[in-house]
mmCIF file as Biopython writes it, N, C-alpha, C and O atoms, coordinates in Angstrom:
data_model
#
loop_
_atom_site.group_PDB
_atom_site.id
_atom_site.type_symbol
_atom_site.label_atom_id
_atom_site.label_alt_id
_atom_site.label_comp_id
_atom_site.label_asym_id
_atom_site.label_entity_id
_atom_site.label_seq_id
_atom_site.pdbx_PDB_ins_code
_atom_site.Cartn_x
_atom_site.Cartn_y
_atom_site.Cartn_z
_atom_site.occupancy
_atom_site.B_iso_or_equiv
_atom_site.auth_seq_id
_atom_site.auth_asym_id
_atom_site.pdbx_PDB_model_num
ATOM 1   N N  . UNK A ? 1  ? -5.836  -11.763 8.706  1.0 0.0 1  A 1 
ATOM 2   C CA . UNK A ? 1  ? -5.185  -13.037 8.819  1.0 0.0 1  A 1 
ATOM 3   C C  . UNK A ? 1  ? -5.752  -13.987 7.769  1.0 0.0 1  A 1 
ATOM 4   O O  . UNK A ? 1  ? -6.965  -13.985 7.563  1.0 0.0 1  A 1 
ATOM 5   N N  . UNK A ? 2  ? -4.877  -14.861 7.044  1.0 0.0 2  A 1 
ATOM 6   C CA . UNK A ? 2  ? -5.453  -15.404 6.092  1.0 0.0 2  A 1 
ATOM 7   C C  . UNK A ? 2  ? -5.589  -17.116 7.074  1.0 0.0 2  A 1 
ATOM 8   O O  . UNK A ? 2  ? -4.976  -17.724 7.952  1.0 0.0 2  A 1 
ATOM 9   N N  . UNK A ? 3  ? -6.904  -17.291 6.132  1.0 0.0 3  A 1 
ATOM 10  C CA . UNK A ? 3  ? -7.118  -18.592 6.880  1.0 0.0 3  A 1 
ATOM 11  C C  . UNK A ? 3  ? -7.747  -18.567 8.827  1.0 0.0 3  A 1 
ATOM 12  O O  . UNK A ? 3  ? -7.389  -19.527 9.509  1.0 0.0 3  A 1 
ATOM 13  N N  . UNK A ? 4  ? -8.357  -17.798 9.300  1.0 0.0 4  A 1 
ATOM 14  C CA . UNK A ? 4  ? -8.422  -17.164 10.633 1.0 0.0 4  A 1 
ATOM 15  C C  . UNK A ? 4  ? -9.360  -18.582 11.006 1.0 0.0 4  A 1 
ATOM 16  O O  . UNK A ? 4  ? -9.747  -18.305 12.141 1.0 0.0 4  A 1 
ATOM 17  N N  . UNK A ? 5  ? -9.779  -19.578 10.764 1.0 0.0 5  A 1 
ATOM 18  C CA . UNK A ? 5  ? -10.547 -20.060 11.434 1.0 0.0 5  A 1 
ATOM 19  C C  . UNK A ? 5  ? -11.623 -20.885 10.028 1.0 0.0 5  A 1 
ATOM 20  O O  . UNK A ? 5  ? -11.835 -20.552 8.862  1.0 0.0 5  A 1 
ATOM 21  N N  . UNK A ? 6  ? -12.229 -22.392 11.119 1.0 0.0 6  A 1 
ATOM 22  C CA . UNK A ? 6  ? -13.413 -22.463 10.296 1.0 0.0 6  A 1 
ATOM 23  C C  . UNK A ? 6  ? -14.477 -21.978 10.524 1.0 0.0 6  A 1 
ATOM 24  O O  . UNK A ? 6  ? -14.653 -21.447 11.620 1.0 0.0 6  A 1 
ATOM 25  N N  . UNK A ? 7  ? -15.504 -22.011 9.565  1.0 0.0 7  A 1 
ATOM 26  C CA . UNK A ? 7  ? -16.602 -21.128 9.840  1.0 0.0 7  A 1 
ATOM 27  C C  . UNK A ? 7  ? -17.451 -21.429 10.466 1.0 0.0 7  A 1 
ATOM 28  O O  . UNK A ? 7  ? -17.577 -22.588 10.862 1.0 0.0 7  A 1 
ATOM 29  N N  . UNK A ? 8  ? -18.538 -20.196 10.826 1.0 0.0 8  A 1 
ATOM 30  C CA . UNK A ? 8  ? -19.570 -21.034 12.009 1.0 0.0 8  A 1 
ATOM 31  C C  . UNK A ? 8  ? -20.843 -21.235 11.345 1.0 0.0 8  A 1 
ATOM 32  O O  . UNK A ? 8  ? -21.905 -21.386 11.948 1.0 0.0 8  A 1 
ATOM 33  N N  . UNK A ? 9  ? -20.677 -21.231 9.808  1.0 0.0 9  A 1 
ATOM 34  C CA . UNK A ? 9  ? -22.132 -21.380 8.999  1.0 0.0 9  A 1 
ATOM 35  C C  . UNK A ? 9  ? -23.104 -22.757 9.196  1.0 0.0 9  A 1 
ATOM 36  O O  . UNK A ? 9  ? -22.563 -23.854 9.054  1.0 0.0 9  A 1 
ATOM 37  N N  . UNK A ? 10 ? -24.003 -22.711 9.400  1.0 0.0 10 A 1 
ATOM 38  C CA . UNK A ? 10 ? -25.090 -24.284 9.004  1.0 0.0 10 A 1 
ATOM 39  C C  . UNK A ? 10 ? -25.202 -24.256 7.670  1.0 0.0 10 A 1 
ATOM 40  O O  . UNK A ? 10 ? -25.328 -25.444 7.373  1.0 0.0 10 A 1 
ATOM 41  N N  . UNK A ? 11 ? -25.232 -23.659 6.737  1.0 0.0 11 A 1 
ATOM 42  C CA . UNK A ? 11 ? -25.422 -23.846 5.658  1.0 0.0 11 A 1 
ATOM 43  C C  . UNK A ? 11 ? -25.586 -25.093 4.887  1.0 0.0 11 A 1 
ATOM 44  O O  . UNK A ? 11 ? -26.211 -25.942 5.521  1.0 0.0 11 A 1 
ATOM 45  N N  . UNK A ? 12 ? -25.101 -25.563 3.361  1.0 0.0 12 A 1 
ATOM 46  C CA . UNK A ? 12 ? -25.321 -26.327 2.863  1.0 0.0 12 A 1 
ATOM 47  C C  . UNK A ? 12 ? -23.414 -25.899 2.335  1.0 0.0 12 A 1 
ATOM 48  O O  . UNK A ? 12 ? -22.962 -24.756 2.274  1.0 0.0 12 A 1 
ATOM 49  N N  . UNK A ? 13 ? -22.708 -27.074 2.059  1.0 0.0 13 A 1 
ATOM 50  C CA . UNK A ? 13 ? -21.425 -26.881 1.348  1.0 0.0 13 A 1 
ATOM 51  C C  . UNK A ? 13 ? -21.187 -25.951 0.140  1.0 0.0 13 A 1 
ATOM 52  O O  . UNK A ? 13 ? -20.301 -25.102 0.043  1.0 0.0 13 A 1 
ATOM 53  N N  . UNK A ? 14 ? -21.923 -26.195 -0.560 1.0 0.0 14 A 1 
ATOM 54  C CA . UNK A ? 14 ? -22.071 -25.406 -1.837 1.0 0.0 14 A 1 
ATOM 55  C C  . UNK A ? 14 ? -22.001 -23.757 -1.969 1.0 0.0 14 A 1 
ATOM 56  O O  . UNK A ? 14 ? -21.328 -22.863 -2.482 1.0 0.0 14 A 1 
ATOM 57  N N  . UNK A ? 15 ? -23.198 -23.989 -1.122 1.0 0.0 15 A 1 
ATOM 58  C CA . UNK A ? 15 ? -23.224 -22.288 -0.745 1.0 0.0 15 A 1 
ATOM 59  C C  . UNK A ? 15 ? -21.933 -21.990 0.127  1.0 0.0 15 A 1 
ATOM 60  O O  . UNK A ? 15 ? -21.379 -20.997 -0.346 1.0 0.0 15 A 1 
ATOM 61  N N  . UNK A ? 16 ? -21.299 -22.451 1.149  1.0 0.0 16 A 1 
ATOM 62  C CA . UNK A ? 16 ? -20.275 -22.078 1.745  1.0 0.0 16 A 1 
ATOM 63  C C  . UNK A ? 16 ? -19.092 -21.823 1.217  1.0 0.0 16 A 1 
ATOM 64  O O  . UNK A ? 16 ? -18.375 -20.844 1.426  1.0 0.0 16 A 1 
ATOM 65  N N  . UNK A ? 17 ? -18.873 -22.898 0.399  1.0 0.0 17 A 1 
ATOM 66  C CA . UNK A ? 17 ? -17.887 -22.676 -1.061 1.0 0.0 17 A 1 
ATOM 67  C C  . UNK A ? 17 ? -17.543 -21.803 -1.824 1.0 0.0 17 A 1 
ATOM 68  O O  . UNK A ? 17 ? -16.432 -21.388 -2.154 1.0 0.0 17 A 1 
ATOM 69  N N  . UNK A ? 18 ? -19.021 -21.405 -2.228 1.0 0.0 18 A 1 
ATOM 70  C CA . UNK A ? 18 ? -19.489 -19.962 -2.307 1.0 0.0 18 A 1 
ATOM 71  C C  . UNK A ? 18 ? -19.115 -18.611 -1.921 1.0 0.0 18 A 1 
ATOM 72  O O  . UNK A ? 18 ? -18.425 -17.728 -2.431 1.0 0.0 18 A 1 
ATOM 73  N N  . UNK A ? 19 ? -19.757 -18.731 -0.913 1.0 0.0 19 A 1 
ATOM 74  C CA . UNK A ? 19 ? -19.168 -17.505 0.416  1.0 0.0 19 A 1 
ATOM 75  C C  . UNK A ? 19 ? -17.875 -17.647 0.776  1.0 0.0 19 A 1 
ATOM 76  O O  . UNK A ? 19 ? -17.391 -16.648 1.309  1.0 0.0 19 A 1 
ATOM 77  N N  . UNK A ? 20 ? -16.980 -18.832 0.615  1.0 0.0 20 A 1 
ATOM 78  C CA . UNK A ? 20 ? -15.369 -18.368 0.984  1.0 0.0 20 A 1 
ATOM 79  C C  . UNK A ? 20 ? -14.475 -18.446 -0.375 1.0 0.0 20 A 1 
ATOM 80  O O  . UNK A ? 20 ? -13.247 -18.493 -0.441 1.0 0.0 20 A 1 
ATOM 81  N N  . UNK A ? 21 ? -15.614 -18.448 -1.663 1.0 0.0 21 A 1 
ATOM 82  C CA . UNK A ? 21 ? -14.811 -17.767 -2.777 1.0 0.0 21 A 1 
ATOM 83  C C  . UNK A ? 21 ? -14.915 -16.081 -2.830 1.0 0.0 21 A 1 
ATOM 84  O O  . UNK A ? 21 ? -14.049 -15.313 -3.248 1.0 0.0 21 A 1 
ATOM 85  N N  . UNK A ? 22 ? -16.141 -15.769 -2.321 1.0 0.0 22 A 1 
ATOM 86  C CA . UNK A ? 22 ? -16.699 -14.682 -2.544 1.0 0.0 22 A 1 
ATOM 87  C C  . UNK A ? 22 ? -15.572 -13.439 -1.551 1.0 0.0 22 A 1 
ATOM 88  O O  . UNK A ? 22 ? -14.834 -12.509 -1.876 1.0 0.0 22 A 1 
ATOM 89  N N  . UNK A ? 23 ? -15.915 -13.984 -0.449 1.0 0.0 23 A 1 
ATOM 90  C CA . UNK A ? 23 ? -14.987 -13.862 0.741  1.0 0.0 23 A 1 
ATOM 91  C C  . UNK A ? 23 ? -13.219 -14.055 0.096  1.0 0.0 23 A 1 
ATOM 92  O O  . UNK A ? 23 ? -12.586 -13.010 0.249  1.0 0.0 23 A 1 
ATOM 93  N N  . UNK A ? 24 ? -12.726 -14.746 -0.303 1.0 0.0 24 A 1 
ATOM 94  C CA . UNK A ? 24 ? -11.309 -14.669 -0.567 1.0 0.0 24 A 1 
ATOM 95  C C  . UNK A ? 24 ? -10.971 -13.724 -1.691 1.0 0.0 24 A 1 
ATOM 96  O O  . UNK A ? 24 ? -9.807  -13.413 -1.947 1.0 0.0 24 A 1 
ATOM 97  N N  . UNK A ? 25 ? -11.860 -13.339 -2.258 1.0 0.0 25 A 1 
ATOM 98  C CA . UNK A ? 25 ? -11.853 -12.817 -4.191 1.0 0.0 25 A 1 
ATOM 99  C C  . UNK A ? 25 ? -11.827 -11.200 -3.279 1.0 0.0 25 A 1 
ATOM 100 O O  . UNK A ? 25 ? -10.999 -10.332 -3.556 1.0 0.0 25 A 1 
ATOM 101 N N  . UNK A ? 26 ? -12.684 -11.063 -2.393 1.0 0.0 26 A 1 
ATOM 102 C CA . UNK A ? 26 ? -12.997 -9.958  -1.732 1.0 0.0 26 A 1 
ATOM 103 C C  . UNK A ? 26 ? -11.841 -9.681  -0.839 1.0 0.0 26 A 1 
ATOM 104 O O  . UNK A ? 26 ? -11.713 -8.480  -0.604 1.0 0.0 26 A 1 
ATOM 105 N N  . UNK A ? 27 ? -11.072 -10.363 -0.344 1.0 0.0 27 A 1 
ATOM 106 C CA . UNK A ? 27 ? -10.097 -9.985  0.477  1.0 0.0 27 A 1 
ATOM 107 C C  . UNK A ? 27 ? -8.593  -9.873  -0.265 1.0 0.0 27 A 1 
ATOM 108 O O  . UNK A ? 27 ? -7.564  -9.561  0.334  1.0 0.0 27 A 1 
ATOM 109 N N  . UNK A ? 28 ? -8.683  -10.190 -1.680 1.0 0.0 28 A 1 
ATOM 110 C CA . UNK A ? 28 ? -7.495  -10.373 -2.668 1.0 0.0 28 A 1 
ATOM 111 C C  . UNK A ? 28 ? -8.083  -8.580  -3.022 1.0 0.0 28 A 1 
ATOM 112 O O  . UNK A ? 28 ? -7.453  -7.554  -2.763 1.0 0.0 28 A 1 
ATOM 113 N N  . UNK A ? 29 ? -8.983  -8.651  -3.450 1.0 0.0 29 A 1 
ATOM 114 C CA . UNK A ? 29 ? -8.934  -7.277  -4.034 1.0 0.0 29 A 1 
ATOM 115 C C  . UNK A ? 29 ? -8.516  -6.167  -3.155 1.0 0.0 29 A 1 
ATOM 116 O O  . UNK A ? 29 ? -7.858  -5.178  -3.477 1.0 0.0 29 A 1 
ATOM 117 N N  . UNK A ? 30 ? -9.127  -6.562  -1.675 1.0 0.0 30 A 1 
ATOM 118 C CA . UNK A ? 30 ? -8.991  -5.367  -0.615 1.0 0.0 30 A 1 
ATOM 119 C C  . UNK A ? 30 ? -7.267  -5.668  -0.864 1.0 0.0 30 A 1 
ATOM 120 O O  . UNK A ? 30 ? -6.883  -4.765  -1.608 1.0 0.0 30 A 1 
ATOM 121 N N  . UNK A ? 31 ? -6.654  -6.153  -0.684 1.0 0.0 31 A 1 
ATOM 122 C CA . UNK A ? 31 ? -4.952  -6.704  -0.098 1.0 0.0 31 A 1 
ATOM 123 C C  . UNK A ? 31 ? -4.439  -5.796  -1.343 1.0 0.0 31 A 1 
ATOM 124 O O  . UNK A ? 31 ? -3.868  -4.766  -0.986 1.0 0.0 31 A 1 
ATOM 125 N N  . UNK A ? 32 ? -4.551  -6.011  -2.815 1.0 0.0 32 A 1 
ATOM 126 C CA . UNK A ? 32 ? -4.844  -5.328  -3.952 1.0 0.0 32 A 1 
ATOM 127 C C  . UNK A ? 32 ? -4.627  -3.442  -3.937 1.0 0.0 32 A 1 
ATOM 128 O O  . UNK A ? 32 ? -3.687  -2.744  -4.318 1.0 0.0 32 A 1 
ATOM 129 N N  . UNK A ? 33 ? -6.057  -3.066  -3.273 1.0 0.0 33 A 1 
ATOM 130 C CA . UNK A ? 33 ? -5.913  -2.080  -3.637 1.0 0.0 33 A 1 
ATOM 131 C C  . UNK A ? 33 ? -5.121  -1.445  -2.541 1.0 0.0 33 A 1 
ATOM 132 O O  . UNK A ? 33 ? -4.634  -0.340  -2.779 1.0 0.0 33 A 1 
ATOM 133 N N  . UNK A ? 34 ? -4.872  -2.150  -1.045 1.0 0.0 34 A 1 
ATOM 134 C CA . UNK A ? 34 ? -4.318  -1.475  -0.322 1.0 0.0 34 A 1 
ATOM 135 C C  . UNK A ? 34 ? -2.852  -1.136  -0.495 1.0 0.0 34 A 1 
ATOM 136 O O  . UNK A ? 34 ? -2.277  -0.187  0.037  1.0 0.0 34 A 1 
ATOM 137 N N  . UNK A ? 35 ? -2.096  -2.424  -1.660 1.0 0.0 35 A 1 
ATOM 138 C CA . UNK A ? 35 ? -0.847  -2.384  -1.927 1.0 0.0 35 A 1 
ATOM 139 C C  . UNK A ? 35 ? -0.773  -1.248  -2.711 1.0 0.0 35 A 1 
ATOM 140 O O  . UNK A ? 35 ? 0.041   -0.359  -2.460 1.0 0.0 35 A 1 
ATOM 141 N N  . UNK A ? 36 ? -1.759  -1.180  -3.889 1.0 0.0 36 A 1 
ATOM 142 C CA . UNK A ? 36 ? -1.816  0.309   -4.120 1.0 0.0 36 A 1 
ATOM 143 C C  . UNK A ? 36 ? -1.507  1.869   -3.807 1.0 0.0 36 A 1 
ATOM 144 O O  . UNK A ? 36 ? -0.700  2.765   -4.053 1.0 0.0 36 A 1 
ATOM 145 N N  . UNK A ? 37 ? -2.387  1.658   -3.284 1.0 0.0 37 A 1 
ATOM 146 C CA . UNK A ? 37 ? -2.198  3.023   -1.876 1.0 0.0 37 A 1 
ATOM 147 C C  . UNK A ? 37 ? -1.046  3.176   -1.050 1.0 0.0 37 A 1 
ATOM 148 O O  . UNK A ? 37 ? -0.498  4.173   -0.578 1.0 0.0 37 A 1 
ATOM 149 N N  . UNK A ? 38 ? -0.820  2.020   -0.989 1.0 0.0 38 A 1 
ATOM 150 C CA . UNK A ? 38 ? 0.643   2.085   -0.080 1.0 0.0 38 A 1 
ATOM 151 C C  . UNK A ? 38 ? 1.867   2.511   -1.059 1.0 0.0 38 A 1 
ATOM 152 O O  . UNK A ? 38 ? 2.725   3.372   -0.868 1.0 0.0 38 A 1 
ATOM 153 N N  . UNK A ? 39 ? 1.699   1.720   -2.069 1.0 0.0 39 A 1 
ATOM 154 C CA . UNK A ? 39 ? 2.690   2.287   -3.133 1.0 0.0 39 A 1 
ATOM 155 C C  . UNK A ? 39 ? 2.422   3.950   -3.465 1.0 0.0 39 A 1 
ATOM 156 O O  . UNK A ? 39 ? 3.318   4.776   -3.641 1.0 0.0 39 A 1 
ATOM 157 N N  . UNK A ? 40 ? 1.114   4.185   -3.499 1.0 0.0 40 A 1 
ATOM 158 C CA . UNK A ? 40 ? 1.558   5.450   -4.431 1.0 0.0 40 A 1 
ATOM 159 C C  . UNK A ? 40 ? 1.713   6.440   -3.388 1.0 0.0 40 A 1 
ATOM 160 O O  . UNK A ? 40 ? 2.257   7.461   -3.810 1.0 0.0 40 A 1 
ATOM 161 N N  . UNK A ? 41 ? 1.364   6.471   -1.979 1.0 0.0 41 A 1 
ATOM 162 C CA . UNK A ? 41 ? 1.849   7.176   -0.876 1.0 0.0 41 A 1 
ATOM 163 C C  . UNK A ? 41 ? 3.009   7.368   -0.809 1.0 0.0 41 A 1 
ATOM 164 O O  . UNK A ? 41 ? 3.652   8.381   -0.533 1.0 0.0 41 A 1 
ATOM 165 N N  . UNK A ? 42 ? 3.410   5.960   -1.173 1.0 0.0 42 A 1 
ATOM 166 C CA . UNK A ? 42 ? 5.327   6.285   -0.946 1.0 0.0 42 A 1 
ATOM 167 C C  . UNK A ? 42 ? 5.767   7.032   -2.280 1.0 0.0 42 A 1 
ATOM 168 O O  . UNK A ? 42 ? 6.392   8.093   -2.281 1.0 0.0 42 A 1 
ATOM 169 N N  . UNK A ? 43 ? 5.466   6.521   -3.117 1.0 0.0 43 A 1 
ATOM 170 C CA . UNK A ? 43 ? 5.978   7.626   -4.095 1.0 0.0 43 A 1 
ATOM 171 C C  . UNK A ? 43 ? 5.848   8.953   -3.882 1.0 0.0 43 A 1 
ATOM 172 O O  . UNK A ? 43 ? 6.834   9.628   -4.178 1.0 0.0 43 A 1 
ATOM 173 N N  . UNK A ? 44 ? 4.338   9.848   -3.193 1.0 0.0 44 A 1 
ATOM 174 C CA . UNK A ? 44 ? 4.327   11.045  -3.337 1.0 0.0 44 A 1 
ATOM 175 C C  . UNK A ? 44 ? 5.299   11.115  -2.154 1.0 0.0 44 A 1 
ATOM 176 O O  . UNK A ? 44 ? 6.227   11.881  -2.412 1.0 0.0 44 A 1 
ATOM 177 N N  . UNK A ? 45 ? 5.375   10.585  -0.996 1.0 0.0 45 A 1 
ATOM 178 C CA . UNK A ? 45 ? 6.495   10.995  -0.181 1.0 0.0 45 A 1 
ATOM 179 C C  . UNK A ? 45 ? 7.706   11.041  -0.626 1.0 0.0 45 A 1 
ATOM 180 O O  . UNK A ? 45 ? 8.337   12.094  -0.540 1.0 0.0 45 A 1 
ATOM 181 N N  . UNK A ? 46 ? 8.112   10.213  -1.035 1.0 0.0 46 A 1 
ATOM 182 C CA . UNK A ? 46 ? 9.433   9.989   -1.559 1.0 0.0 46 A 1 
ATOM 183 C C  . UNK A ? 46 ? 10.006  11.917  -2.930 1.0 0.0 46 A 1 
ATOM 184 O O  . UNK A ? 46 ? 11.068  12.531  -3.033 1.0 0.0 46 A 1 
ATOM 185 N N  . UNK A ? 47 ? 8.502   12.128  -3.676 1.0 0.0 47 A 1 
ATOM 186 C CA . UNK A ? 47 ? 9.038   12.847  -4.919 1.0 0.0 47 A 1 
ATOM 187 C C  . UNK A ? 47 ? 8.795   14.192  -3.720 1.0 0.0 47 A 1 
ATOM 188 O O  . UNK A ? 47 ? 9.642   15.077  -3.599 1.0 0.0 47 A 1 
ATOM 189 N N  . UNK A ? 48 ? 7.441   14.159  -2.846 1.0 0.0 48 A 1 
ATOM 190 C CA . UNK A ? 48 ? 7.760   16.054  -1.815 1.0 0.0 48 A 1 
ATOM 191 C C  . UNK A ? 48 ? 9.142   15.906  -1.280 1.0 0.0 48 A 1 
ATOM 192 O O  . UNK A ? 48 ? 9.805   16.919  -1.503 1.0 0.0 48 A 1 
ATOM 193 N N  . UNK A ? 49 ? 9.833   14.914  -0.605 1.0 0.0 49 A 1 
ATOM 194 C CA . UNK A ? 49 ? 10.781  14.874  0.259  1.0 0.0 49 A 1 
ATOM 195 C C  . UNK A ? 49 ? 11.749  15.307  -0.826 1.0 0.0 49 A 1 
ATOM 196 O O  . UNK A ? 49 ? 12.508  16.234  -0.545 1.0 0.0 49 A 1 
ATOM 197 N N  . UNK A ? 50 ? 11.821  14.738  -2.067 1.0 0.0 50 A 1 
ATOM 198 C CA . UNK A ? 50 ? 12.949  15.786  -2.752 1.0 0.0 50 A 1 
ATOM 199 C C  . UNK A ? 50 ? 12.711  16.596  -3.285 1.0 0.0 50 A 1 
ATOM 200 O O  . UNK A ? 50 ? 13.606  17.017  -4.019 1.0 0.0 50 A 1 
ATOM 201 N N  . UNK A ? 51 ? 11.390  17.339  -3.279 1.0 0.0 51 A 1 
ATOM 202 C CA . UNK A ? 51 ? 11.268  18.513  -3.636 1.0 0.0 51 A 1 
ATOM 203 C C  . UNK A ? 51 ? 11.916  19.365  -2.687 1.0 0.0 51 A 1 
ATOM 204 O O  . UNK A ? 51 ? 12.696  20.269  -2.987 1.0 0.0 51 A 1 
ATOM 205 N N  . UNK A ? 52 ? 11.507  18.992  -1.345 1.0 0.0 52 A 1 
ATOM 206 C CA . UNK A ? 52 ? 12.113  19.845  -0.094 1.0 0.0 52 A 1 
ATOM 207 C C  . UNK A ? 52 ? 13.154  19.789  0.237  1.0 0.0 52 A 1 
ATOM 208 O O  . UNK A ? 52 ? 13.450  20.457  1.227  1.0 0.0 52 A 1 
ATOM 209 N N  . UNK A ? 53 ? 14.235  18.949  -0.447 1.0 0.0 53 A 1 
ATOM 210 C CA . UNK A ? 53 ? 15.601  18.955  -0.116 1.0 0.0 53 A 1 
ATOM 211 C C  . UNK A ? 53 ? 16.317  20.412  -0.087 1.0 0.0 53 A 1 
ATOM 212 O O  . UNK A ? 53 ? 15.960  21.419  -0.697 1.0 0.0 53 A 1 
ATOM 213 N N  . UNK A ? 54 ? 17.106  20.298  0.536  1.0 0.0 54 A 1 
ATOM 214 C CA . UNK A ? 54 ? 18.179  21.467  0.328  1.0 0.0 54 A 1 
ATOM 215 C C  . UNK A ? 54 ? 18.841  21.902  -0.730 1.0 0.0 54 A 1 
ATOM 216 O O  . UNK A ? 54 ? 17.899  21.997  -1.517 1.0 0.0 54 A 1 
ATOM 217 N N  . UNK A ? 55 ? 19.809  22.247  -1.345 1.0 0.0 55 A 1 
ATOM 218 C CA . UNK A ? 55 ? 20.456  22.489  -2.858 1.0 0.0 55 A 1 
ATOM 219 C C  . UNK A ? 55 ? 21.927  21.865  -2.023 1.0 0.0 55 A 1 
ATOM 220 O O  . UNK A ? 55 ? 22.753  22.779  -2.031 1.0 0.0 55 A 1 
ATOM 221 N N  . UNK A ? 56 ? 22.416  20.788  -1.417 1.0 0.0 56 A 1 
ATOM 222 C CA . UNK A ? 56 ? 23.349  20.583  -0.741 1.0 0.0 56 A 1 
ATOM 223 C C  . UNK A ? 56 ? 24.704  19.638  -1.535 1.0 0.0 56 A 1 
ATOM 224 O O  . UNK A ? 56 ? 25.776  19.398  -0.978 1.0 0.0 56 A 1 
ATOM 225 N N  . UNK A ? 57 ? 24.288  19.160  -3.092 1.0 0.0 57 A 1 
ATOM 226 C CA . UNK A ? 57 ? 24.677  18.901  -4.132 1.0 0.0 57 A 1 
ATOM 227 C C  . UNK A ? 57 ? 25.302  19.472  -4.399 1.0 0.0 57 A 1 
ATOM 228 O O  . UNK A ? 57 ? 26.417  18.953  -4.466 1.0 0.0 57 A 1 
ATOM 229 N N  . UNK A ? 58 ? 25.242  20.803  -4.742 1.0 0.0 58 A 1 
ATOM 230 C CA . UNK A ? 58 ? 25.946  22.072  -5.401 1.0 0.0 58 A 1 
ATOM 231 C C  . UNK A ? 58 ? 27.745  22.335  -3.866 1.0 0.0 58 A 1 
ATOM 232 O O  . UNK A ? 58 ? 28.005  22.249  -2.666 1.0 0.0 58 A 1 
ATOM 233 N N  . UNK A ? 59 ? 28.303  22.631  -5.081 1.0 0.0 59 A 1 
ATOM 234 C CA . UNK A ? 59 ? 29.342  23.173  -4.347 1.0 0.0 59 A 1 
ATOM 235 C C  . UNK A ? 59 ? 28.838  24.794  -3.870 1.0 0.0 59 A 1 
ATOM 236 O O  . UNK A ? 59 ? 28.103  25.587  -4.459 1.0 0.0 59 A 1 
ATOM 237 N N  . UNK A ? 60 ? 29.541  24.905  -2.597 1.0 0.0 60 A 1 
ATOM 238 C CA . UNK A ? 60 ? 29.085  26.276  -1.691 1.0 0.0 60 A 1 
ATOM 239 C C  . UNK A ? 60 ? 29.462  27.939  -3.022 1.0 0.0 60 A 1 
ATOM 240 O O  . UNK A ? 60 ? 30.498  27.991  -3.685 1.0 0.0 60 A 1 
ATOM 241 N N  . UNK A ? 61 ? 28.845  28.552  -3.055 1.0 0.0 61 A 1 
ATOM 242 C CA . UNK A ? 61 ? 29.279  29.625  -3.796 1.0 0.0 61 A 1 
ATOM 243 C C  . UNK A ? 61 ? 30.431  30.365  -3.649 1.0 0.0 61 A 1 
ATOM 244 O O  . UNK A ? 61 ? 31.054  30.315  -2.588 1.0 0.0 61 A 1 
ATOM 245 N N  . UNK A ? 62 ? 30.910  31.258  -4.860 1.0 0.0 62 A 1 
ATOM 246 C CA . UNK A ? 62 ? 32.606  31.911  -4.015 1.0 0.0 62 A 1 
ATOM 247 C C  . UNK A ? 62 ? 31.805  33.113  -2.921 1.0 0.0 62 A 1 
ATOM 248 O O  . UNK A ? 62 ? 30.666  33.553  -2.768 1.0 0.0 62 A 1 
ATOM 249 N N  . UNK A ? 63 ? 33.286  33.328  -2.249 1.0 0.0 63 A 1 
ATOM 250 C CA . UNK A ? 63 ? 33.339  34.168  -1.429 1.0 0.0 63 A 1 
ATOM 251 C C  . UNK A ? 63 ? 32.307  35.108  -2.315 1.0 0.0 63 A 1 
ATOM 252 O O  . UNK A ? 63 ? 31.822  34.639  -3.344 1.0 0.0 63 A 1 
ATOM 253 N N  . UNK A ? 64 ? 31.883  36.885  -1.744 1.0 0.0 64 A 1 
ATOM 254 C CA . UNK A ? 64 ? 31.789  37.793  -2.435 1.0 0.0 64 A 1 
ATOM 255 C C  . UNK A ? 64 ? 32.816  38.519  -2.476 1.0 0.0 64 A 1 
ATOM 256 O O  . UNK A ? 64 ? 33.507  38.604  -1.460 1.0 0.0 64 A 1 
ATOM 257 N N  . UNK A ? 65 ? 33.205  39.282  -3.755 1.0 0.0 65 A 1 
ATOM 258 C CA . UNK A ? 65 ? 34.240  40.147  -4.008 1.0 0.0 65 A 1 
ATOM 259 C C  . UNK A ? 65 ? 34.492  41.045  -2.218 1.0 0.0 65 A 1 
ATOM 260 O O  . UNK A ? 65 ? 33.621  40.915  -1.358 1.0 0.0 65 A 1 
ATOM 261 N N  . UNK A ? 66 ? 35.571  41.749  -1.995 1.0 0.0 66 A 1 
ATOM 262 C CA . UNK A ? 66 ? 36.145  42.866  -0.992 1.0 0.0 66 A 1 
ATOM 263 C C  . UNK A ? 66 ? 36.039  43.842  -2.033 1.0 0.0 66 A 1 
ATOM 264 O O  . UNK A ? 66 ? 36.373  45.008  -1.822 1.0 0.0 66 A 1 
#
């Protein structure tokens, strides 16, 4: 969740500033690489699923000769 709350630090501002750049830079990258992954999952699904297709494109073959 972006934005979940303020924090429960005593700290000093500076440093907190700090820690919720550090913290946001860190949660852009995670968001980042997960879009990643998600993308290239779907791609390999997407290219096996037509590997495994049927040949159902093709018109049916002729009869065989009698």
């Amino acid at each position: 969740m972006l934005g979940a709350g303020p924090s429960s630090s005593t700290s000093t501002s500076s440093s907190a500033k700090t820690a919720t750049k550090n913290k946001k830079s860190s949660d852009l990258k995670y968001d980042i690489f997960g879009w990643v992954i998600l993308a290239v999952g779907i791609v390999a699904w997407v290219g096996f699923a037509k590997s495994q297709m049927p040949p159902s494109q093709l018109p049916p073959p002729p009869p065989p000769p009698r």
